[in-house]
C-alpha positions in Angstrom: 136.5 100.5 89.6 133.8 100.7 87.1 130.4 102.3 87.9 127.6 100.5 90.4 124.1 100.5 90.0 121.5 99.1 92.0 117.9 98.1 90.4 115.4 97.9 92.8 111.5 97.6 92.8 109.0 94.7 93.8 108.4 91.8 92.5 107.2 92.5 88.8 108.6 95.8 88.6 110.9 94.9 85.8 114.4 95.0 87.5 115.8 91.6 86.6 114.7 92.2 83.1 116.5 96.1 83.1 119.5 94.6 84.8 119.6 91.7 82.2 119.4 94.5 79.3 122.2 96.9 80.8 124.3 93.5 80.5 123.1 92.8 77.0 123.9 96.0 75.6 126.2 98.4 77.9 128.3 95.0 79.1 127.3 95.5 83.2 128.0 92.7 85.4 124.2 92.1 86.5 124.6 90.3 90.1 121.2 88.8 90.7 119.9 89.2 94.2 117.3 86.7 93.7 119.4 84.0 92.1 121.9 85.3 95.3 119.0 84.3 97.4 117.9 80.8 96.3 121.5 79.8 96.3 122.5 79.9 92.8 125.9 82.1 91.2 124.8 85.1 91.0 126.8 86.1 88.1 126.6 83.2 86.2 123.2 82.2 86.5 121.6 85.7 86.8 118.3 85.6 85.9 117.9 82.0 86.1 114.1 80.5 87.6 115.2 77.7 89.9 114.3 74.1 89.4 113.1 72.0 92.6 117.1 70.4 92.6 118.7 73.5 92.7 116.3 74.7 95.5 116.9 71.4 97.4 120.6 72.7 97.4 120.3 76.1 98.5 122.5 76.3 102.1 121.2 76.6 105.2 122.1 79.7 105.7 121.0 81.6 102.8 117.8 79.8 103.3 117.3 81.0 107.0 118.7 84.3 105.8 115.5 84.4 102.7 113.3 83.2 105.7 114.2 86.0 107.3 113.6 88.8 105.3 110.3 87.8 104.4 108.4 87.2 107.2 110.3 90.3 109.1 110.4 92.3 106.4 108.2 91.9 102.8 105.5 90.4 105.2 105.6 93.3 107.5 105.8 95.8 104.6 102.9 94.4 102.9 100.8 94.7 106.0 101.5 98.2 106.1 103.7 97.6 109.1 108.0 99.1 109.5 110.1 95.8 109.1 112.9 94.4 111.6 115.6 96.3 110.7 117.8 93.7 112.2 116.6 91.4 109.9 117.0 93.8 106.3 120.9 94.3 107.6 121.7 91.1 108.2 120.4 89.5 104.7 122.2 92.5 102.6 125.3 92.6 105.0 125.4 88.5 103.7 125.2 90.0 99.9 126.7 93.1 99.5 129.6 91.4 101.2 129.6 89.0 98.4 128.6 92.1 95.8 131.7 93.6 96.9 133.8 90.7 96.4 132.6 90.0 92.9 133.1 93.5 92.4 136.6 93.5 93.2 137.0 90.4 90.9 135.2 92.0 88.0 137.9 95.1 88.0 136.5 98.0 85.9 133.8 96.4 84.5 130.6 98.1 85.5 128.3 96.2 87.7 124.5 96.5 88.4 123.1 94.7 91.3 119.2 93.4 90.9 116.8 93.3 94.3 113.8 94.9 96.1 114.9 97.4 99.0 111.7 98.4 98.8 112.0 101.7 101.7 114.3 104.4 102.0 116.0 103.2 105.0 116.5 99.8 103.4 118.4 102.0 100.3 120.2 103.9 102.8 121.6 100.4 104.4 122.6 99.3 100.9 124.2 102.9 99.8 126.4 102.8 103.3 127.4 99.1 102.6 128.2 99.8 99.3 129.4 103.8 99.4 128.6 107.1 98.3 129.2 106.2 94.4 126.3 103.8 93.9 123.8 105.0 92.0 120.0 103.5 92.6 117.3 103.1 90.0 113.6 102.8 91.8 111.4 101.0 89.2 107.6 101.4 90.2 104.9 100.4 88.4 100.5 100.1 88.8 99.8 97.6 91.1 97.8 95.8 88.6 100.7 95.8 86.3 102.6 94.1 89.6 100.1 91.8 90.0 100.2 90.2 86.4 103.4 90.1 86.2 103.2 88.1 89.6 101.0 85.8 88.2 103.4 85.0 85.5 106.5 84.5 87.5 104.9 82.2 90.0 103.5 80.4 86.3 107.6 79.8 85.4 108.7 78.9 89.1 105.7 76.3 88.7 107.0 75.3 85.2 111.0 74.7 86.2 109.4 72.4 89.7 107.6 70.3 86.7 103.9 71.5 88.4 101.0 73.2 87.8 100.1 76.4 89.4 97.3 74.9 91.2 100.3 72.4 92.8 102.5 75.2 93.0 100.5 77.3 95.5 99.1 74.6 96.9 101.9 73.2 98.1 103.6 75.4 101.2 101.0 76.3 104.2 99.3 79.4 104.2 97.4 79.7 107.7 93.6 79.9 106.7 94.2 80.0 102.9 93.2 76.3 102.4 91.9 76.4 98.4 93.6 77.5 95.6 91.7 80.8 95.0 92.3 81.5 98.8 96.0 81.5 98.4 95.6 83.1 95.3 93.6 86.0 95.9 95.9 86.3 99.2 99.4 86.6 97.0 97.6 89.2 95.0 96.7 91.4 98.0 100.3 91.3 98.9 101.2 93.0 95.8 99.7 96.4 97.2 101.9 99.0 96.9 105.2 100.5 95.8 108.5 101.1 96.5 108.7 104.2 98.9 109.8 107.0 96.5 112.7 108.9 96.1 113.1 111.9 98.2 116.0 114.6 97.1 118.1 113.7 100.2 119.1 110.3 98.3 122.1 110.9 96.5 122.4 109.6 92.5 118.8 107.8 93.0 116.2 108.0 90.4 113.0 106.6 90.4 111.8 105.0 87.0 107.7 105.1 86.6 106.6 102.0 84.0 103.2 101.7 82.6 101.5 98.6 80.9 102.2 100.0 77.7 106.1 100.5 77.9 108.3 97.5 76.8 111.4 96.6 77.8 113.5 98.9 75.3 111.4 101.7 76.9 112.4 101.1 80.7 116.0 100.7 79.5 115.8 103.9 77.6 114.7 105.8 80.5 117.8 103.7 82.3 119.7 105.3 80.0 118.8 108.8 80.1 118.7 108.5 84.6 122.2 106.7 83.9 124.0 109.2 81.1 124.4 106.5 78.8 124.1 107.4 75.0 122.5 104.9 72.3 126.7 105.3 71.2 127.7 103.9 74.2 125.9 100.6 74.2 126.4 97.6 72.3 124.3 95.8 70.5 125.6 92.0 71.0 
């Protein structure tokens, strides 16, 4: 089997575009948890913002599974509060069950998986799914970094629906957030904090710190270096 690697950080953090550029230029199979979680392949369409159709098709399941994990566990997070663990085991028992089977297709290819276990005990879930040889790459960067970033990704979810930001946000319920800079202001308080760092009982985990002023090739150099991989050893496609 080839090597496993699992990005994680919050929303903004970077991870799908490190996962994307380990793909690019080492030749990783990047499984994309969030295309995973809006119903899309993966694989094939890692990295891929959904339109409104392909949302309208995501199964029940996955979407009761997505329902799930954030209200019991992002939500709870963000308000400073320990999430269901019930509810973090179930939604990665549903993907790593489907990480492994990809993985078994993909034969020694190397694979790097892309998604937000944001505490320790949500890595150790993932690490006993997935065993002993996965190696974890913590991306954390300054919360107004996150927040921008937000900002931007909710601007290109908007854009593949075919709306505007305003009828973007405006469009689900938010209890008590009933204008636009209400429901604003209250997704950029949820980008508060980061991923719980890396403590030396977590085997082959790194954490990665980004600043505004790092680009990409920056955060997949420091990849690199927490990953032994030489400028040699990648491609250059």
């Amino acid at each position: 089997m080839g090597r496993l690697v699992f990005v994680s950080g919050h929303s903004g953090a970077g991870k799908t575009t490190l996962a994307e550029g380990l793909k690019k230029h080492y030749g990783f199979v990047h499984f994309d948890g969030e295309s995973w979680m809006c119903g899309l392949d993966p694989v094939a369409q890692s990295a891929v913002t959904p339109t409104q159709e392909m949302l309208a098709n995501v199964p029940p399941e996955r979407v009761a599974l997505a329902k799930d994990m954030n209200e019991n566990c992002y939500a709870k997070i963000s308000a400073g509060q320990e999430p269901v663990h019930e509810s973090y085991e179930r939604f990665y028992a549903a993907m790593l069950k489907d990480v492994r089977a990809c993985r078994a297709e993909s034969e020694e290819r190397n694979m790097v998986i892309s998604h937000a276990p944001y505490l320790k005990i949500m890595r150790n879930y993932c690490r006993a799914q997935l065993g002993e040889d996965l190696t974890v790459l913590v991306i954390n960067a300054p919360v107004t970094l996150l927040q921008a970033r937000v900002k931007k990704r909710l601007e290109a979810f908007a854009a593949a629906q075919g709306k505007s930001l305003e009828e973007f946000v405006m469009q689900g319920n938010i209890p008590g957030k009933d204008t636009f800079d209400e429901r604003m202001a209250a997704m950029m308080e949820n980008v508060r904090g980061l991923s719980e760092g890396v403590t030396g009982d977590e085997p082959n985990t790194f954490e990665i710190e980004v600043t505004a002023d790092m680009g990409p090739d920056a955060v997949l150099a420091a990849a690199f270096g927490c990953l032994g991989i030489s400028e040699a050893d990648a491609n250059s496609d």
